[in-house]
Each structure stands twice: as C-alpha cells, then as structure tokens.
C-alpha positions as CSV (number, residue, x, y, z in Angstrom):
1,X,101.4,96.2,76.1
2,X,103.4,93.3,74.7
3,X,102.7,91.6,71.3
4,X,103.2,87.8,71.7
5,X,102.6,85.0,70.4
6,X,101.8,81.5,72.4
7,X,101.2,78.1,70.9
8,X,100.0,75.0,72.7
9,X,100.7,72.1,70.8
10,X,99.0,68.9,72.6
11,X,98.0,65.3,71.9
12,X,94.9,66.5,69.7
13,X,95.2,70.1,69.0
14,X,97.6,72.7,68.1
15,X,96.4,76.2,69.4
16,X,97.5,80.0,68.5
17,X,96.7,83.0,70.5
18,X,98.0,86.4,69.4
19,X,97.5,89.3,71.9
20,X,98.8,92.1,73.2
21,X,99.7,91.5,77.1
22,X,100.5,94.0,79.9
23,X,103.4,92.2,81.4
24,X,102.7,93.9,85.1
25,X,99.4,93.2,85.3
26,X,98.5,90.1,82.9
27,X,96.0,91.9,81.2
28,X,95.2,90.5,77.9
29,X,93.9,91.8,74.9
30,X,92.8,89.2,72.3
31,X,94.1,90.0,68.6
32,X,93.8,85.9,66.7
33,X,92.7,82.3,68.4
34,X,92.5,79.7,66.3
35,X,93.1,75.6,66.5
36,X,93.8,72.9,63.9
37,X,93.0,69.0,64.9
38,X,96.3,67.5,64.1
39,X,96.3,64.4,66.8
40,X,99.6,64.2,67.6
41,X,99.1,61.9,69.8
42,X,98.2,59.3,67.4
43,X,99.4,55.8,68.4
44,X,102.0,57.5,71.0
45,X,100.7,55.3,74.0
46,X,101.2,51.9,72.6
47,X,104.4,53.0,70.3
48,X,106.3,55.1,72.1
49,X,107.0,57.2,68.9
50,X,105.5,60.2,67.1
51,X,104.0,58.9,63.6
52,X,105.5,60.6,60.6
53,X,101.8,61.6,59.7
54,X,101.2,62.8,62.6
55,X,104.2,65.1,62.7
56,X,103.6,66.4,59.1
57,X,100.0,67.3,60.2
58,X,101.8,69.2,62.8
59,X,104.1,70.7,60.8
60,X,101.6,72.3,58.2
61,X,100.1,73.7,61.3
62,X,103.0,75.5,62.2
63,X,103.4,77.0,58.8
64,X,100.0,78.3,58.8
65,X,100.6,79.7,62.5
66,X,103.8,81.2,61.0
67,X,101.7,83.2,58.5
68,X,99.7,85.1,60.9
69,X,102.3,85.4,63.7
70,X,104.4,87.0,60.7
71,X,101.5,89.5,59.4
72,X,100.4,90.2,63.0
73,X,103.9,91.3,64.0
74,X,104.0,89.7,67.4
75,X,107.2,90.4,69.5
76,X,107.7,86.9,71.3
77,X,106.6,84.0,70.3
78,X,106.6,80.5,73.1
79,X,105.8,77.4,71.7
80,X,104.8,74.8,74.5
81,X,104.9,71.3,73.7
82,X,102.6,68.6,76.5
83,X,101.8,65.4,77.0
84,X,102.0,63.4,73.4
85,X,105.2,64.7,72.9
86,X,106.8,64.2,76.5
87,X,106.0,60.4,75.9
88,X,107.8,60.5,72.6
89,X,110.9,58.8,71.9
90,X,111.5,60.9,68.4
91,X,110.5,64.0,70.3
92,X,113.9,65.3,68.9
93,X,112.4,65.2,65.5
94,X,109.6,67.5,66.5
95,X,112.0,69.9,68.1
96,X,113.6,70.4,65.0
97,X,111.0,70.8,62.9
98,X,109.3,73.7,64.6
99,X,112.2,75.5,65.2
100,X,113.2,75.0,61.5
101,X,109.5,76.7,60.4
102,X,108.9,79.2,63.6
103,X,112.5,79.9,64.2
104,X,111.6,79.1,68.1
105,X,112.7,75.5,70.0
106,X,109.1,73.7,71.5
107,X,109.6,73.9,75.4
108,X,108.9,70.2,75.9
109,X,107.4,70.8,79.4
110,X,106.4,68.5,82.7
111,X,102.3,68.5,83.5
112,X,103.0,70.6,86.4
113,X,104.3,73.5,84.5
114,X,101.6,72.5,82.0
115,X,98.9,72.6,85.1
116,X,100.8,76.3,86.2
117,X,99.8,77.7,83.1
118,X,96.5,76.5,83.2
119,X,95.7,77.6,86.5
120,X,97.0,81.1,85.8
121,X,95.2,81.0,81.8
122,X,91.7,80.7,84.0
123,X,92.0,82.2,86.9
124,X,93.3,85.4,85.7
125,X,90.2,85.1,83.0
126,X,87.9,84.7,86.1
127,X,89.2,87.0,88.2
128,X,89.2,90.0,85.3
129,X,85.4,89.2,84.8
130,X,84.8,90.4,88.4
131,X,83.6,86.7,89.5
132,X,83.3,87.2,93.1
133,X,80.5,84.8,93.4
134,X,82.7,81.9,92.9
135,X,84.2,80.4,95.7
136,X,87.5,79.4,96.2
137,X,89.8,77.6,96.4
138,X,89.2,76.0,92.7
139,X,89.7,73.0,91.5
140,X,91.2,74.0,87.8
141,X,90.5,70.6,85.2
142,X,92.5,70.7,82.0
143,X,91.1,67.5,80.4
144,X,93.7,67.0,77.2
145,X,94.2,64.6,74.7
146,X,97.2,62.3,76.6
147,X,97.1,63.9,80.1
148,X,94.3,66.0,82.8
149,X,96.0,68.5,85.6
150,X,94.5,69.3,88.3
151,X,95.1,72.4,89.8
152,X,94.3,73.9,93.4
153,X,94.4,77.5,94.6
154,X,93.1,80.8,94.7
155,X,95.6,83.5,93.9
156,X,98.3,81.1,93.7
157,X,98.4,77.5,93.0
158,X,98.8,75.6,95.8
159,X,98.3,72.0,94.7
160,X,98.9,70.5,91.4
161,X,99.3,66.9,89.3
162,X,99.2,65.7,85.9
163,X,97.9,62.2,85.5
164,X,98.0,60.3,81.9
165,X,94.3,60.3,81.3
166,X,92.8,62.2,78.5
167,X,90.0,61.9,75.6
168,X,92.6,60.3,72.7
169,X,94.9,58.3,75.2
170,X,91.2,56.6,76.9
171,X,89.8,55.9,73.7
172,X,93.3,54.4,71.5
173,X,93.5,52.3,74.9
174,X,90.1,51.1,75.7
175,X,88.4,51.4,72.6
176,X,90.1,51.0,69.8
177,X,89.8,47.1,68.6
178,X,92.1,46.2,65.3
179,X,92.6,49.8,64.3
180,X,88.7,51.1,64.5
181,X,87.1,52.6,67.1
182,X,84.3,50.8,68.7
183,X,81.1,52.2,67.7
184,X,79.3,52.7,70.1
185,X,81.5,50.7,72.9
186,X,80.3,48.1,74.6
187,X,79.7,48.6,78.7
188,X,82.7,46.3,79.4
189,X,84.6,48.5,77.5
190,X,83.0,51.9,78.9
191,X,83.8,50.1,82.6
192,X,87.3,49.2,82.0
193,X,87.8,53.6,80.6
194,X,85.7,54.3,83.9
195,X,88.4,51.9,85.8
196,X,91.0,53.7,84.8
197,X,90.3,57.0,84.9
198,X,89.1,56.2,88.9
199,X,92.6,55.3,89.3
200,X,94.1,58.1,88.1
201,X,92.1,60.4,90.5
202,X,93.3,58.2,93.2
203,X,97.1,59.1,91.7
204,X,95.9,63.1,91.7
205,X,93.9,62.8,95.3
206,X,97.7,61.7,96.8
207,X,99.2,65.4,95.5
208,X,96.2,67.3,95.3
209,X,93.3,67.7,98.1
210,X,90.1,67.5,95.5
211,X,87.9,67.4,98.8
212,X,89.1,71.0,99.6
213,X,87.4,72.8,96.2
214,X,84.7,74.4,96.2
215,X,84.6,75.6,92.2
216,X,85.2,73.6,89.9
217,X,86.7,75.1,86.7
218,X,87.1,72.9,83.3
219,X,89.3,73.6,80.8
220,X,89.9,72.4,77.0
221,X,88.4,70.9,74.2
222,X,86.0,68.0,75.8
223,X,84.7,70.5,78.6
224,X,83.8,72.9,76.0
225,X,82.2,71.0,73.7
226,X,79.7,69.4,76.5
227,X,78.8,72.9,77.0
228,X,77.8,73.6,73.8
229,X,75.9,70.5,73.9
230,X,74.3,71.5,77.3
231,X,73.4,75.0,75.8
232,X,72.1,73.8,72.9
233,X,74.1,75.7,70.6
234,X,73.1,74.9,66.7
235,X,77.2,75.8,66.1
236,X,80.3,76.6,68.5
237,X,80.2,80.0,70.4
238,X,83.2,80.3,72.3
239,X,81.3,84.1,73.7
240,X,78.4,81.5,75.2
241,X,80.5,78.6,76.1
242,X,82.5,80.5,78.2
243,X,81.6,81.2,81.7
244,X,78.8,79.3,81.5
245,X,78.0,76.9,84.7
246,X,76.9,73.3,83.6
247,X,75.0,71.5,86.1
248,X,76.4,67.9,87.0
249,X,72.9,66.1,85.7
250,X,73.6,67.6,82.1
251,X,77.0,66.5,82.1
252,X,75.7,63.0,83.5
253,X,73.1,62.6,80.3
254,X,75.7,64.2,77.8
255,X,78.2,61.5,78.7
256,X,76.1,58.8,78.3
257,X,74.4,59.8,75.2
258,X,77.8,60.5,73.6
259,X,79.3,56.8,74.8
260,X,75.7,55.4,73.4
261,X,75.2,57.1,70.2
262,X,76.6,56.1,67.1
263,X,79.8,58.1,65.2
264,X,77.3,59.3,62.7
265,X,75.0,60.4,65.4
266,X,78.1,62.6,67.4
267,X,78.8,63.9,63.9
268,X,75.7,65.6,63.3
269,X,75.7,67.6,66.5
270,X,76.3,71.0,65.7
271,X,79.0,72.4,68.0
272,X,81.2,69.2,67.2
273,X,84.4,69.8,65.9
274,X,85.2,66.6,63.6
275,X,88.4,66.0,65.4
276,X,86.6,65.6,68.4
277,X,83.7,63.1,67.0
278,X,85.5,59.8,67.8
279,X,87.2,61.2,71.0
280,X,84.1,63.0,73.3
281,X,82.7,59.9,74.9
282,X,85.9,59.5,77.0
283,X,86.5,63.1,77.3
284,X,82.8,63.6,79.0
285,X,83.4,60.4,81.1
286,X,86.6,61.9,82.4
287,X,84.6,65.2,83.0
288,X,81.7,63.3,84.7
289,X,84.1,60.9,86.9
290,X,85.9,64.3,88.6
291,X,82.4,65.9,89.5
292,X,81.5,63.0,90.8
293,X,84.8,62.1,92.9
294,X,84.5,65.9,94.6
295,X,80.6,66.2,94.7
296,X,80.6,69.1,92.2
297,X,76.9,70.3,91.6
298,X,78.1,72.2,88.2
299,X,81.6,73.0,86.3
300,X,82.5,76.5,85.2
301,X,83.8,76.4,81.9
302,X,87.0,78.8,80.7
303,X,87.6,79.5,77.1
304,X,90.8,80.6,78.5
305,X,93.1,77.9,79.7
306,X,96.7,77.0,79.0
307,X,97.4,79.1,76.3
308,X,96.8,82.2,77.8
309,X,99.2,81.1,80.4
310,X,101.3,81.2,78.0
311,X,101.0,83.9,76.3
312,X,101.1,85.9,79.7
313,X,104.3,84.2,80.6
314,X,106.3,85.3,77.4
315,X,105.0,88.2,78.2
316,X,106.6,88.4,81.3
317,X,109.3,86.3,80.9
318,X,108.9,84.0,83.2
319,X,110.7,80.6,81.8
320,X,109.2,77.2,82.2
321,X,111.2,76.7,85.9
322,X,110.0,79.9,87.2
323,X,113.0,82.5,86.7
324,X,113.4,85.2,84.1
C-alpha cells in the first residue's frame, strides 16, 4: 500500500483525502477526509479573475491540509485544481501559492480529466461494495460549483463532457441582483437557471449518449446534501448518505422547497453545510433537470467521487494525459 495524499480544490470547496492505496488494484483504505468552503469561485464568471479573498481563503486551507498531510506522513501528494481556476486569468497566482505552502504545483486540469477521475472515484467505490444490482452503463454526475461532467461507462469510460453549469456559477449568474442573492428567487429567475442549465445538457447530449444509462450516479456536494435531506438526517452522515438511492419525486419536492424557502429556512436544515445555504437551490435544479432529461426513476449517491480518483492515480502514477 501507498500513502498519498489527493486534494481537489474546486469553485466551492477544497477537499483532502489521506489513504493508503494499493496501486495494482485501487484498493483504498481511508486514513483523513475533510473539506473547507472556501468559494473560489467567487465572482470568477463575470470577472475573469480569482478575488484576492478568495485566494487567501484558499490558501489558509492549504496550510491546514499541510498540517495533516505532514503528521500523517503521506508519500505523494496531487493537488488538482477544476473549473474556477481554469477560467482564471490570475490562475498563475494560485499556482504559486500552493506550491509555495504544499511544496507541489496545482495540476490545472480540462473537465474531461476532471470527469476521468470522477468516473474512476465512483465506480471503483461501487464496484468494491459488490453492487451487482446496478446496471450499467452509468451515467456518472459530478455537479460542482463552476462546471457538471458527465461520464458514461462501465469498466471504462466511454463517453465524457464537462459543461459550465454548477451550483455557485447558476446562482452568481441568475440570482444574484446588486451583490445579494435573491431570497427566495422569483420564477423568472428560477426559469431563466432552468434555461440554461437545459442548454447545457443539450451541449453534453452532443459528446455523451445520456439516453444510453441506465444508473445514474451523483457525485459532490449538492447531490449529497439532497440526500441528507431525503433521509431525513437531523446532521450529515456521510456512512448513510452514501449509497443510498433517492427516488426522482424526492429530489423533485427537495428542489422546489429549497428554490421556495427562505435563506433562514435552508439554514436551519440540519445536514446543511453553511457554504452550501445560498448555493443548493441551483445545485438541486441541476440534479432534478438531468433525471428528468434521461428518465431516471432514482440517483445513486457516491461519497466517493473525484478525489478518490485522485488519490488512486498518484498512487499509480498515472499523470493528468494518461502516461506515467
């Protein structure tokens, strides 16, 4: 087994797995995950730029993550950078920053390596729990912060696109008036997010064949915290969450409570994560609108997702293209 260390830094979140891998057979044992809210992303699609809050936000991340990648002794560490900070213009300012506290350089990758590692992060998940009763080929959903992949396949990926619709990128764009975040939005506003997003599965539908899955796996931060809602969960159990199999008519009624109730209201809900208060009403529309496009009866929700992708390829070292 093989120590490592990967970090997914996104347009909301930065994330840190520690574990120890088998590099022949992707086995993964889990030692640390943890995230930190640092949005990233914040202002990206109408600046073009990184905000200097954001990236110290970031940055105190990374020294935390140092800490424990430093007391847990991991061998390799891969730090992945997606969509906020392909958009960037000052992306080389991020660079060196994290290599300045991690000692690593961010691979600043394209959303279909970002979808790769997702599809492998899940599937591998899936197929170590022994789920034969799923059928293939699935249809893997990483719903981000700037971007969603979709990803096709059953032992391999077959299929795969990244298109620049995600919970934060929705809501700064369709719901943000002067600086404040509509509370609750309006219906125009909710149809112009819906609009969108329906054109960005027509983008994905022209690279992948959505029509052809028959499971539907969701990934990241907005899938999982519907399914806390769904379960009823009084806090966040990530044991619970995943695996679990949310029917399409409780992710209906969890979208449009969360794009009718009031901040306050999200806020109170116990599996919530605060970063996510302002940001789940166009996360659970983008999760609604993609069941609804392939006729999905339920989604299968992965704890494990993109970061274990990456911590099985530095593992294996398998580089961003493909080689070693």
């Amino acid at each position: 087994m093989t120590r490592v260390a990967g970090i997914d830094c996104g347009t909301n979140s930065i994330r840190l797995l520690v574990a120890d891998v088998d590099p022949a057979t992707g086995e993964l044992v889990e030692l640390d995950r943890r995230m930190i809210i640092v949005r990233l992303g914040q202002g990206v699609d109408k600046t073009g730029r990184l905000a200097p809050e954001a990236l110290e936000r970031t940055f105190a991340a990374c020294r935390a993550y140092a800490a424990v990648i430093k007391e847990l002794g991991a061998e390799k560490v891969r730090f992945v950078a997606t969509s906020a900070s392909r958009d960037a213009e000052n992306r080389d300012e991020f660079v060196a920053g994290v290599l300045d506290i991690l000692g690593v350089e961010p691979e600043v990758i394209s959303g279909d390596q970002e979808a790769e590692f997702s599809f492998t992060g899940a599937t591998r998940s899936l197929a170590a729990a022994g789920r034969s009763d799923l059928a293939t080929p699935y249809l893997v959903v990483d719903i981000g912060g700037g971007s969603t992949e979709f990803v096709l396949g059953a032992e391999h990926v077959r299929a795969a696109r990244s298109v620049d619709v995600g919970c934060v990128r929705m809501t700064e764009r369709h719901l943000v008036v002067d600086g404040t975040v509509t509370d609750p939005p309006t219906e125009a506003q909710v149809a112009a997010m819906r609009a969108d997003i329906e054109a960005a599965l027509d983008l994905a539908a022209g690279t992948v064949p959505l029509g052809e899955a028959r499971t539907l796996v969701g990934l990241a931060g907005s899938v999982t915290t519907v399914a806390g809602i769904a379960l009823g969960l009084a806090e966040y159990d990530s044991e619970k969450i995943h695996h679990s199999r949310i029917p399409y008519e409780q992710v209906r009624a969890i979208s449009e409570r969360m794009l009718t109730a009031t901040h306050d209201e999200r806020a109170r809900i116990g599996v919530m994560h605060p970063g996510r208060v302002d940001v789940i009403g166009a996360g659970s529309l983008v999760l609604l609108a993609i069941m609804e496009r392939i006729g999905a009866t339920e989604v299968v929700v992965s704890e494990h997702d993109i970061l274990d992708g990456i911590a099985i390829s530095a593992a294996e070292g398998v580089e961003v293209d493909g080689s070693r």
